[in-house]
C-alpha positions as CSV (number, residue, x, y, z in Angstrom):
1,X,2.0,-7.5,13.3
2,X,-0.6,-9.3,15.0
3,X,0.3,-12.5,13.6
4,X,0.7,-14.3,16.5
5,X,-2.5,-15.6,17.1
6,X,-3.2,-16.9,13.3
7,X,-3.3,-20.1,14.8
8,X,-5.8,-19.9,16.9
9,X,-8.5,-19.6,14.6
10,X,-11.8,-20.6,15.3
11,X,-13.9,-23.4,13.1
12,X,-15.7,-21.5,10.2
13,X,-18.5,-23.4,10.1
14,X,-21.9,-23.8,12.7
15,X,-24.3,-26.9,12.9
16,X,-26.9,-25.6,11.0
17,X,-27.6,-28.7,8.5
18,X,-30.6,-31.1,8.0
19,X,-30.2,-33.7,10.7
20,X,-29.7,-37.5,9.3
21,X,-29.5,-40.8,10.2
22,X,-27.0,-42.7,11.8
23,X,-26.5,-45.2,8.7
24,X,-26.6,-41.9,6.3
25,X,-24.0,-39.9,8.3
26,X,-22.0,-42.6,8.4
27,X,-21.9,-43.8,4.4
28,X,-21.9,-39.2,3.9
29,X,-18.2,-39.2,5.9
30,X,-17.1,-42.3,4.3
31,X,-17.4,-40.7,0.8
32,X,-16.4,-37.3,2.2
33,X,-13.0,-38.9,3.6
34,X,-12.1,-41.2,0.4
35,X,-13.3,-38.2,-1.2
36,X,-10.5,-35.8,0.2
37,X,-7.9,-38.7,0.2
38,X,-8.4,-38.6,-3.5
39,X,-7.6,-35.0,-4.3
40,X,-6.0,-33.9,-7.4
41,X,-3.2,-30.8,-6.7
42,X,-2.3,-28.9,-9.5
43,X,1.2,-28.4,-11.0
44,X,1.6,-25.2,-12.6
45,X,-1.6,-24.3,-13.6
46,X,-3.8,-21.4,-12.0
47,X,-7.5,-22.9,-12.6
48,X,-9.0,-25.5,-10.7
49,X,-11.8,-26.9,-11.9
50,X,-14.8,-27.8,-10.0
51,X,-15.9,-31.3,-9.6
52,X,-18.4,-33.3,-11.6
53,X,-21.3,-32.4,-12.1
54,X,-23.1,-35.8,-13.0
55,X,-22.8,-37.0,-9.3
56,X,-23.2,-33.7,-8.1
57,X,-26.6,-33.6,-9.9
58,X,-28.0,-37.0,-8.7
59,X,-27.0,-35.8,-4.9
60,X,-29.5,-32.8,-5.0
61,X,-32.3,-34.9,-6.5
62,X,-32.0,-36.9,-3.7
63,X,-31.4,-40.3,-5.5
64,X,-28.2,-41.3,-6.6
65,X,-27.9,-43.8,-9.8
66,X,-27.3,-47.5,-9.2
67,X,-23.4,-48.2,-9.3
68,X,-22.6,-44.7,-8.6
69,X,-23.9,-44.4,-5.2
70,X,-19.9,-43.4,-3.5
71,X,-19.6,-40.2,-5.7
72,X,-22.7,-39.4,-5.1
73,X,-22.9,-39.5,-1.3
74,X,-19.1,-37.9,-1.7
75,X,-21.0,-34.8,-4.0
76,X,-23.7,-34.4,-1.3
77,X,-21.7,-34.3,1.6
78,X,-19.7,-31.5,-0.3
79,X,-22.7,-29.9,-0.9
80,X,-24.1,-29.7,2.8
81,X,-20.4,-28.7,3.6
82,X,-21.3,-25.4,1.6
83,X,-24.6,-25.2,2.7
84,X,-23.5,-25.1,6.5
85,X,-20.3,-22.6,5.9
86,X,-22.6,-19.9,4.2
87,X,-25.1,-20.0,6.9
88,X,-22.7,-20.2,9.6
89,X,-21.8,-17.2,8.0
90,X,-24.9,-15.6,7.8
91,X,-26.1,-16.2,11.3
92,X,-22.4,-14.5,12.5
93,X,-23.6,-11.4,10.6
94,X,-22.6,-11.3,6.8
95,X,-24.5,-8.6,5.2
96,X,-23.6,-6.9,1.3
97,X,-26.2,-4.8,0.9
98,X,-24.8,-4.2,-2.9
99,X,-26.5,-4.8,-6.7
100,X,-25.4,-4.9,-9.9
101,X,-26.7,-1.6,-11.9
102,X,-26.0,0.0,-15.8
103,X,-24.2,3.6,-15.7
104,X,-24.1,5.4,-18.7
105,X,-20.6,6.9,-19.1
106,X,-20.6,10.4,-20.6
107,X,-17.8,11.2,-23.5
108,X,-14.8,12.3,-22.3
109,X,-11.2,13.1,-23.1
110,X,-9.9,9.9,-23.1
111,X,-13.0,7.6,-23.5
112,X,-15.8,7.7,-25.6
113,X,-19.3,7.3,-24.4
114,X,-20.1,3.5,-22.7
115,X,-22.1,1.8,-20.8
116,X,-20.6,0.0,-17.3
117,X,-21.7,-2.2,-14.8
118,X,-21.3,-0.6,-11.4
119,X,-22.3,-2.0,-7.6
120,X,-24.5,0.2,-6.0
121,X,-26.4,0.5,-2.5
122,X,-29.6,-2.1,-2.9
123,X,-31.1,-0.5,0.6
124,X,-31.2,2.9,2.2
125,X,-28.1,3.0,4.8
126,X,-27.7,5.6,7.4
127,X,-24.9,7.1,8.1
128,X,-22.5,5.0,10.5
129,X,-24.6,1.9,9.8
130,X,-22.3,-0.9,7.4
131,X,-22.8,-1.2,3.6
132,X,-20.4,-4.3,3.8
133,X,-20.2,-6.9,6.5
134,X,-18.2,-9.8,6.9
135,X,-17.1,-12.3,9.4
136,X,-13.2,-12.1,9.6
137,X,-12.7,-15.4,9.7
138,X,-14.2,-15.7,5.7
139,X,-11.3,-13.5,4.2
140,X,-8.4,-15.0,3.2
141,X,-5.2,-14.4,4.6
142,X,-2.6,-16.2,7.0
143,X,-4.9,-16.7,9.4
144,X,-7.6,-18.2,7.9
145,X,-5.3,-20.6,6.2
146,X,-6.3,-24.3,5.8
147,X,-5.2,-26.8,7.0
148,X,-4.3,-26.0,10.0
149,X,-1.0,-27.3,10.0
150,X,0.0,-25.2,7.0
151,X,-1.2,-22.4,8.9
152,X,0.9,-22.9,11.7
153,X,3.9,-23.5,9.3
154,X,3.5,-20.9,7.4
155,X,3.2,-18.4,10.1
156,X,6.7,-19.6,11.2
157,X,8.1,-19.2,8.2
158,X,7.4,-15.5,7.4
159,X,7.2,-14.5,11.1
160,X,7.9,-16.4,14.2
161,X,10.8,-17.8,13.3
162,X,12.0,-15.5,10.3
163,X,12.7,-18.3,7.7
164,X,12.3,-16.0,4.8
165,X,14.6,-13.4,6.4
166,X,17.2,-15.6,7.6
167,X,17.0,-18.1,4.5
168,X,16.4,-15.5,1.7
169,X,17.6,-12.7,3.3
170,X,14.1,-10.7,1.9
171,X,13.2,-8.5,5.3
172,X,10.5,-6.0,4.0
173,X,7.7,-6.4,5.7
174,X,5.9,-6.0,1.8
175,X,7.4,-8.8,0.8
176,X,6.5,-11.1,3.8
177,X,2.7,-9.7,3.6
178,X,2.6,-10.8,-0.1
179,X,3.9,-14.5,0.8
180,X,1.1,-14.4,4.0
181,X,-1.7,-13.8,0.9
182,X,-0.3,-15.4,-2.0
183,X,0.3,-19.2,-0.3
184,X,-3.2,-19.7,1.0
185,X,-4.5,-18.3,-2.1
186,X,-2.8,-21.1,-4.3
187,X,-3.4,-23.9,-2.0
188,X,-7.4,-22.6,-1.9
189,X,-7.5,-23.1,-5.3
190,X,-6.0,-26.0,-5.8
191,X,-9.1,-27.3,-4.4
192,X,-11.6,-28.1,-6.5
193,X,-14.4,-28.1,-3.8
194,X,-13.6,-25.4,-1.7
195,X,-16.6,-23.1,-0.3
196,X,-15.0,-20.1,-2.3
197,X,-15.0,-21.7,-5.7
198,X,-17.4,-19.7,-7.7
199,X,-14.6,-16.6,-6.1
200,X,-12.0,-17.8,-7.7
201,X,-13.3,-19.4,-11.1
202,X,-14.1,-15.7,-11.7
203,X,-10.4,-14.3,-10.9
204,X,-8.8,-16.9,-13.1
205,X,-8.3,-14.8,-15.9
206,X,-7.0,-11.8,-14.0
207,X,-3.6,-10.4,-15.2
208,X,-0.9,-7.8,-14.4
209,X,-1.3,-5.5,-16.9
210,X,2.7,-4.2,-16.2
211,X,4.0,-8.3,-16.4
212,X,1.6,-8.7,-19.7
213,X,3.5,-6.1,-21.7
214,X,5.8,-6.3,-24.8
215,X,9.7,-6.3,-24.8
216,X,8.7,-2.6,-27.2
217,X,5.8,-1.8,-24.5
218,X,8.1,-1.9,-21.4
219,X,11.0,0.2,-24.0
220,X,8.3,3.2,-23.6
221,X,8.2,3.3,-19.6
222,X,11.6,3.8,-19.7
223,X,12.7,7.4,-18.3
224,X,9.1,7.3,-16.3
225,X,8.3,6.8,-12.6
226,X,7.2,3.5,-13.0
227,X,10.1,2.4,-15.2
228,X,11.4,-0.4,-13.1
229,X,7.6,-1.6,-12.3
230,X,8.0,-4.4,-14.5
231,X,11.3,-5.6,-12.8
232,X,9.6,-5.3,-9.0
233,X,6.8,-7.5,-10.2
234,X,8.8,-10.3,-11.7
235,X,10.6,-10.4,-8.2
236,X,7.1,-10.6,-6.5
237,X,6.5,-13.4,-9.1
238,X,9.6,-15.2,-8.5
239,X,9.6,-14.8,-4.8
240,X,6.6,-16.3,-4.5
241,X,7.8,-19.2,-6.9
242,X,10.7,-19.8,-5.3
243,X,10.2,-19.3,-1.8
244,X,7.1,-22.1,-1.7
245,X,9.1,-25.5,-1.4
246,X,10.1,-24.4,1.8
247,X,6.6,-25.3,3.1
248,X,5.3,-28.8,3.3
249,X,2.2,-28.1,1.7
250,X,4.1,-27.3,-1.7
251,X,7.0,-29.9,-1.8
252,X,5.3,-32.4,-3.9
253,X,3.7,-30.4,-6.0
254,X,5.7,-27.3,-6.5
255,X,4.6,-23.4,-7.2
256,X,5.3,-22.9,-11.0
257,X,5.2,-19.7,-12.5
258,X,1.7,-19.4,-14.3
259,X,0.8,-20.1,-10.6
260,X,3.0,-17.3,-9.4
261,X,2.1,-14.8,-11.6
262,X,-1.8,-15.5,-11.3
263,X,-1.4,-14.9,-7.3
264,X,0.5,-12.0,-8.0
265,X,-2.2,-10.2,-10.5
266,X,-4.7,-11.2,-7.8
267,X,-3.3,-9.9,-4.7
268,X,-2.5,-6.8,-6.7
269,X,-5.4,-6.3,-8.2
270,X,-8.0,-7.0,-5.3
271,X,-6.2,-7.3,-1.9
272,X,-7.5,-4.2,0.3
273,X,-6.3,-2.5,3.3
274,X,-8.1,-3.4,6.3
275,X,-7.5,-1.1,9.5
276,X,-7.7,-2.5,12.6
277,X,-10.3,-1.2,15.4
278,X,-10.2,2.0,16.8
279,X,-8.9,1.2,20.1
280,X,-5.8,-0.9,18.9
281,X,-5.1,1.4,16.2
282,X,-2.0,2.8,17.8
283,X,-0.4,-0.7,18.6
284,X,-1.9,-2.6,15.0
285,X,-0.7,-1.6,11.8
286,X,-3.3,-1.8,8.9
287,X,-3.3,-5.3,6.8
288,X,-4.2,-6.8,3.7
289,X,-6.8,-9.6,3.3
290,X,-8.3,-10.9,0.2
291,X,-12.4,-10.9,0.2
292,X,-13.4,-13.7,-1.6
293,X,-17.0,-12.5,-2.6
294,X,-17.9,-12.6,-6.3
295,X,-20.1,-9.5,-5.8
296,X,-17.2,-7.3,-4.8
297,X,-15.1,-7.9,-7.9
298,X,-17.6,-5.2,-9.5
299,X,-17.1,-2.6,-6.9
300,X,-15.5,0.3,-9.1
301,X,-12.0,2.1,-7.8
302,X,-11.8,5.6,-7.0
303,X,-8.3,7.3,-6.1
304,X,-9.8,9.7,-3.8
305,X,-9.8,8.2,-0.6
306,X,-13.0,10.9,0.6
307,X,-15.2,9.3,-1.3
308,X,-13.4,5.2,-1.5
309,X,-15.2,3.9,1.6
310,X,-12.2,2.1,3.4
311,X,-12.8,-1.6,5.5
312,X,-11.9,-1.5,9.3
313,X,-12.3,-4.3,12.2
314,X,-15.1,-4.5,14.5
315,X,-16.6,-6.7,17.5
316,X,-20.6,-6.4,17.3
317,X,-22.7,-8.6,19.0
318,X,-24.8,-11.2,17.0
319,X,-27.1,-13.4,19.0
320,X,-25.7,-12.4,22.2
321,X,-22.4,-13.3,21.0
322,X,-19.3,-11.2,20.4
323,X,-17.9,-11.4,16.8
324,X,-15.3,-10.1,15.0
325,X,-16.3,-8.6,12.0
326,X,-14.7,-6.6,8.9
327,X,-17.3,-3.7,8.1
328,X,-17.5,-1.0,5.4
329,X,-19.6,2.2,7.7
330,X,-21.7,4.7,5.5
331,X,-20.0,8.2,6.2
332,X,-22.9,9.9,5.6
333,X,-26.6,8.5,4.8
334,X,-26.3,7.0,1.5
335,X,-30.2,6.6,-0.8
336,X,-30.7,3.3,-2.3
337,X,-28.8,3.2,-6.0
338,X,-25.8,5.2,-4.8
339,X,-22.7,3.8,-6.2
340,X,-20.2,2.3,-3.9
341,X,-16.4,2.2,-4.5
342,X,-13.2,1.0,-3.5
343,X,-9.8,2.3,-2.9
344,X,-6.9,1.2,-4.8
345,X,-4.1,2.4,-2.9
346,X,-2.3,5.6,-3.0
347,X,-1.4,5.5,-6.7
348,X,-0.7,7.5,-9.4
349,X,-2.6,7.3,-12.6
350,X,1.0,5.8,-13.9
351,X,0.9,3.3,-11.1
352,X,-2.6,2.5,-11.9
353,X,-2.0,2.2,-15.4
354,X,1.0,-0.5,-14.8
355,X,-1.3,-2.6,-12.5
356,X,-5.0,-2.0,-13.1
357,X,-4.4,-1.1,-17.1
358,X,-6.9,2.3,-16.7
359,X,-6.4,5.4,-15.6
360,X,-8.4,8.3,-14.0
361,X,-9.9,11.8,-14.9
362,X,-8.9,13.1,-11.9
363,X,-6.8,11.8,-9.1
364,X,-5.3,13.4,-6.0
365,X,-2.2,11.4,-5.6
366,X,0.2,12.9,-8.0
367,X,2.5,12.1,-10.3
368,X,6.1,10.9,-8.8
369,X,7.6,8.7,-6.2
370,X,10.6,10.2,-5.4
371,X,11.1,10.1,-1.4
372,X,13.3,13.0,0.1
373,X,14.0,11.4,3.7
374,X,15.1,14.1,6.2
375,X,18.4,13.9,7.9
376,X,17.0,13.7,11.5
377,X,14.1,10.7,10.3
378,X,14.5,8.1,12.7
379,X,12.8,4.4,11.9
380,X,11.9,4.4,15.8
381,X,8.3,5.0,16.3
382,X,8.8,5.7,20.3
383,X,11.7,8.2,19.4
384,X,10.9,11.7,20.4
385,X,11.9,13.2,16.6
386,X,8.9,11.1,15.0
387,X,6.9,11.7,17.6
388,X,7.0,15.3,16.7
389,X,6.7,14.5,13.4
390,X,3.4,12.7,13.6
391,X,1.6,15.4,15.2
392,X,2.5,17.2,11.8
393,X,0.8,13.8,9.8
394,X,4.1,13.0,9.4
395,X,4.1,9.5,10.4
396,X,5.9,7.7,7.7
397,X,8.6,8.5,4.5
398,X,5.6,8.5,2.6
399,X,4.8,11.9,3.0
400,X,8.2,13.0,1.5
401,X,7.2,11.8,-1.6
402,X,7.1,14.2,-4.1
403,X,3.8,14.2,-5.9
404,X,2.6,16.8,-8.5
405,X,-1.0,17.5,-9.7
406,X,-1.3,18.1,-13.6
407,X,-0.6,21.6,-12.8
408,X,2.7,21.1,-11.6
409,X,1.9,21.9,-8.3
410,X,3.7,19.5,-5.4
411,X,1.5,17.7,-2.9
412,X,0.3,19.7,0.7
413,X,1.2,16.7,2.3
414,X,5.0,17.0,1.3
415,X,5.4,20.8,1.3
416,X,3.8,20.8,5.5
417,X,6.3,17.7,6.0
418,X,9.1,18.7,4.1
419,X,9.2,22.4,6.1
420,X,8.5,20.9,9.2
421,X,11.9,18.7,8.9
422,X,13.4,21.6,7.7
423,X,12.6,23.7,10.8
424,X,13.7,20.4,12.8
425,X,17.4,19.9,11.7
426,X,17.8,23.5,11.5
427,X,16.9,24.5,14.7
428,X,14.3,27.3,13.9
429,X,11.7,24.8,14.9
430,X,9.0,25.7,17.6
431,X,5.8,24.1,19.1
432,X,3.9,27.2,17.9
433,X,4.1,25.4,14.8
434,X,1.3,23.5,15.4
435,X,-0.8,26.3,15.2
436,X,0.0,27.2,11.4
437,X,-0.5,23.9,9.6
438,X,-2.6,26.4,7.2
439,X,0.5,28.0,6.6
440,X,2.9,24.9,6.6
441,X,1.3,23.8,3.2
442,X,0.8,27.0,1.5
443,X,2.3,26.2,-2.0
444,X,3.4,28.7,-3.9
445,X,4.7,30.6,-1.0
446,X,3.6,34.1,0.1
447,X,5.9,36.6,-1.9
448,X,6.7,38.8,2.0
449,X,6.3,36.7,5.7
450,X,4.6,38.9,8.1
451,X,5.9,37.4,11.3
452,X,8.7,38.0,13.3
453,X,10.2,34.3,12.2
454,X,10.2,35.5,8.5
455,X,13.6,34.6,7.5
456,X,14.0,30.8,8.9
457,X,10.7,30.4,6.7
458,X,12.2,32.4,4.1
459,X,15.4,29.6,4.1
460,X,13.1,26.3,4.1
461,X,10.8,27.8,0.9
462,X,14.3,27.9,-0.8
463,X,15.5,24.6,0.0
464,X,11.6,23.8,-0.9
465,X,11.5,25.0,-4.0
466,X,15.5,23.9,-5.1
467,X,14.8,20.3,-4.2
468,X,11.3,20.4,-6.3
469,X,12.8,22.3,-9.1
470,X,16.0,19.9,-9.3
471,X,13.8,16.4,-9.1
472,X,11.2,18.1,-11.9
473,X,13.9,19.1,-14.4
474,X,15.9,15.3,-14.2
475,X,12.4,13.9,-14.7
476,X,11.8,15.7,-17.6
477,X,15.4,15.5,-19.3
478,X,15.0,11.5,-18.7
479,X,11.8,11.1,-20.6
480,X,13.5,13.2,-23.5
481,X,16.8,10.8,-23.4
482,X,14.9,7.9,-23.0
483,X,13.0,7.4,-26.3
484,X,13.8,7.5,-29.6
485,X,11.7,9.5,-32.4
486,X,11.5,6.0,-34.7
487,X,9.6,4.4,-31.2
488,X,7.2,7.7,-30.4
489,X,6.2,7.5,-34.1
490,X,5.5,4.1,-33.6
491,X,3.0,4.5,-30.2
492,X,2.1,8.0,-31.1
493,X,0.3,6.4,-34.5
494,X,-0.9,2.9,-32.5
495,X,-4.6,2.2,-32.3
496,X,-3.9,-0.6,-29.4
497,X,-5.7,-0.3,-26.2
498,X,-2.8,-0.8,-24.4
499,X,0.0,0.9,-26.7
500,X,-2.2,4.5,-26.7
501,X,-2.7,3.8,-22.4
502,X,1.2,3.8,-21.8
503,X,1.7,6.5,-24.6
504,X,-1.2,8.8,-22.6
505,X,1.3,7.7,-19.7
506,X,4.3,8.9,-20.8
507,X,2.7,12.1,-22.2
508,X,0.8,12.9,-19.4
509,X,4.4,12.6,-16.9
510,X,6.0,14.8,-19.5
511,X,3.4,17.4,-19.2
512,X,3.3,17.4,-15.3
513,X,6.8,17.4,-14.9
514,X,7.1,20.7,-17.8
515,X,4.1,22.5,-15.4
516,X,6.3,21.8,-12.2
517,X,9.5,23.3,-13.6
518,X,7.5,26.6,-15.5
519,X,5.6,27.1,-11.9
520,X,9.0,26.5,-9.3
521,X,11.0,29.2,-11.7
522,X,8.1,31.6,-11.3
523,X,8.4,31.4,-7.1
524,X,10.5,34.4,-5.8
525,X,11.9,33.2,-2.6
């Protein structure tokens, strides 16, 4: 996981502040330490709030008031601590070459015509060259964790020496990532004067929509695919509550659940994947880290992951030093004012709904989560059966989820996987193979096969089309059982934001899932 070295982090910050005196530095890190030795932790509140302003005030005048020269000194000393850590960070190569910019929303079928903010390209980029650059040691996550010593501990608590595993007995690796984000993101706000403040004053109000909802909102997920979402983010919440007194840092001021349930909406709402650098990409798996930049909170999501610009690692050289950087590359040139987004994840729109509380116009992950694991599927990645199966793009049980577009129509990446393992367990399955990936995810099927194999392919289109049409027609049949015509009254005449989104939710599954059954009963196999 790469974990290993998360304490061996180098110091964020570079001299780079106005030299002083001896008698000044001296009376600056006496205020600084009394200072520090004075901080407030919160109980069970999310916010931190910043420190006062009054001293702060007389600090950057450069005269403090008589009687008040301690707070003062302390304020000033907190503010060259800022000064220094952004440009340290600027002279190691941090670059956002985004602004702010008004998009007129056309009228569509779900929304009426607005007006949004969106973050676009303030600068011609060239293609290959980075929209986004940040120094990796300013994204939160395990291995920027301060202090130190709550790093380390931490560290050996999720991973080195498998506290959560052996203690909680929680062992997916989700689970472990989400502890890895959400305790240094607590602990960083519980300080008032942290670097990141203006960050995380503007994420205090963020939310899960799904853990926001009504005892009658969460009645009308019932029957769809994200009926238990509610229930898997309470244990997120709760895990996160009650796993934190095993770490010093929280024992005498404990993790309550307003806390809990802010992390969680933050880490869900704006963690992103970061994938590691090309040449380790075999050996690293992709993580998440939490960029705490005010001017990426505007960045707008798009499911399509073409045209979401994803973040990766990266050494470059800045003043003939090697640093390791987290990037966003242009894939193609990109004009100045061309809008910039972010990936959410591979969601649904019913997924997105649940967490984000919107939904999209078009997106290419499908409707469903159902995972139909081969028989043959083997966890080890060195095993000879999955390494067959990734030269399909079959690397994990992820592509055996079946997904269906509005139309009905089940995702390429599951009907080239699912074939594939059929061929596998069955013993019709040749390297030629490899050669026909056109062919592998040809949905619906060709009525006649003109090759020589015709029958094995003949076989797996049936099994194909009997697991699709069985999963289809129990999704459907559960969304009829599952509501009452007293409660679809009720949310089919709401004018709530949120009532009319999970209605549009539960409507739009229905309709997908009718398409998938009408178009698998037309297929002659």
């Amino acid at each position: 996981r790469g974990m290993a070295a998360a304490a061996r982090r180098r110091p964020w910050g570079r001299p780079g502040a106005p030299r002083l005196g001896f008698h000044r530095c001296a009376l600056l890190l006496l205020a600084a330490s009394r200072g520090g030795a004075t901080g407030a932790r919160a109980q069970d509140q999310p916010a931190a709030r910043s420190g006062s302003a009054g001293g702060q005030g007389g600090a950057e005048d450069g005269a403090c008031a008589a009687g008040a020269q301690e707070s003062c000194l302390t304020a000033e000393a907190k503010r060259l601590r800022k000064d220094e850590f952004w440009k340290g960070l600027q002279e190691h190569g941090l670059q956002i070459k985004l602004k702010a910019k008004t998009v007129e929303e056309k009228t569509s079928a779900s929304k009426a015509a607005h007006n949004r903010t969106a973050m676009v390209v303030s600068d011609d980029v060239f293609y290959g060259r980075s929209i986004v650059k940040i120094p990796r040691r300013a994204l939160l996550s395990i291995e920027t964790a301060e202090p130190a010593d709550f790093r380390r501990e931490l560290n050996d608590f999720l991973f080195e020496k498998s506290t959560l595993a052996k203690t909680f007995n929680v062992t997916g690796e989700d689970s472990a990532h989400l502890l890895s984000l959400a305790y240094p993101l607590i602990a960083l706000n519980r300080d008032p004067d942290t670097v990141f403040r203006e960050w995380l004053d503007a994420v205090q109000g963020e939310r899960l929509t799904v853990l926001e909802l009504t005892e009658r909102q969460r009645r009308v997920l019932k029957g769809t695919t994200v009926d238990g979402a509610y229930e898997e983010m309470a244990r997120n919440r709760d895990l996160i509550r009650d796993t934190a007194g095993n770490l010093t840092f929280f024992r005498d001021a404990p993790v309550g659940r307003a806390e809990a349930t802010w992390a969680t909406a933050v880490i869900m709402r704006h963690a992103r994947v970061v994938h590691p650098h090309q040449d380790v990409r075999e050996a690293r798996m992709p993580r998440m880290y939490l960029f705490p930049f005010k001017d990426l909170l505007h960045v707008s999501l798009s499911p399509d992951a073409s045209v979401a610009l994803p973040f990766q690692e990266e050494v470059v050289l800045e003043g003939k030093k090697e640093q390791e950087v987290v990037v966003q590359i242009a894939r193609r040139d990109m004009p100045k004012g061309e809008e910039v987004f972010l990936w959410p994840g591979r969601m649904s729109n019913s997924e997105v709904a649940v967490r984000h509380g919107i939904r999209f116009e078009r997106n290419p992950v499908g409707i469903g989560r159902n995972v139909t694991q081969p028989p043959n599927w083997n966890e080890n990645k060195a095993s000879q059966i999955r390494k067959e199966y990734d030269k399909y793009e079959c690397s994990s049980l992820e592509s055996f989820e079946l997904r269906f577009s509005p139309l009905g129509t089940p995702s390429r990446t599951f009907i080239r996987c699912y074939r594939v393992g059929w061929f596998l367990t069955n013993g019709w399955y040749t390297p030629g193979f490899l050669k026909r990936k056109r062919e592998l995810e040809k949905w619906p099927p060709p009525k006649k096969y003109a090759k020589d194999d015709w029958l094995a392919w003949t076989q797996a289109d049936q099994e194909v089309n009997r697991i699709v049409l069985e999963y289809c027609r129990d999704m459907r049949e559960r969304l009829k059982d599952s509501i009452d015509k007293e409660l679809a009254e009720d949310f089919r005449k709401s004018k709530d934001p949120v009532d009319k989104l999970l209605w549009h939710l539960r409507g739009e599954e229905s309709k997908t899932f009718k398409e998938c059954m009408n178009l698998a009963k037309s297929i002659q196999v």
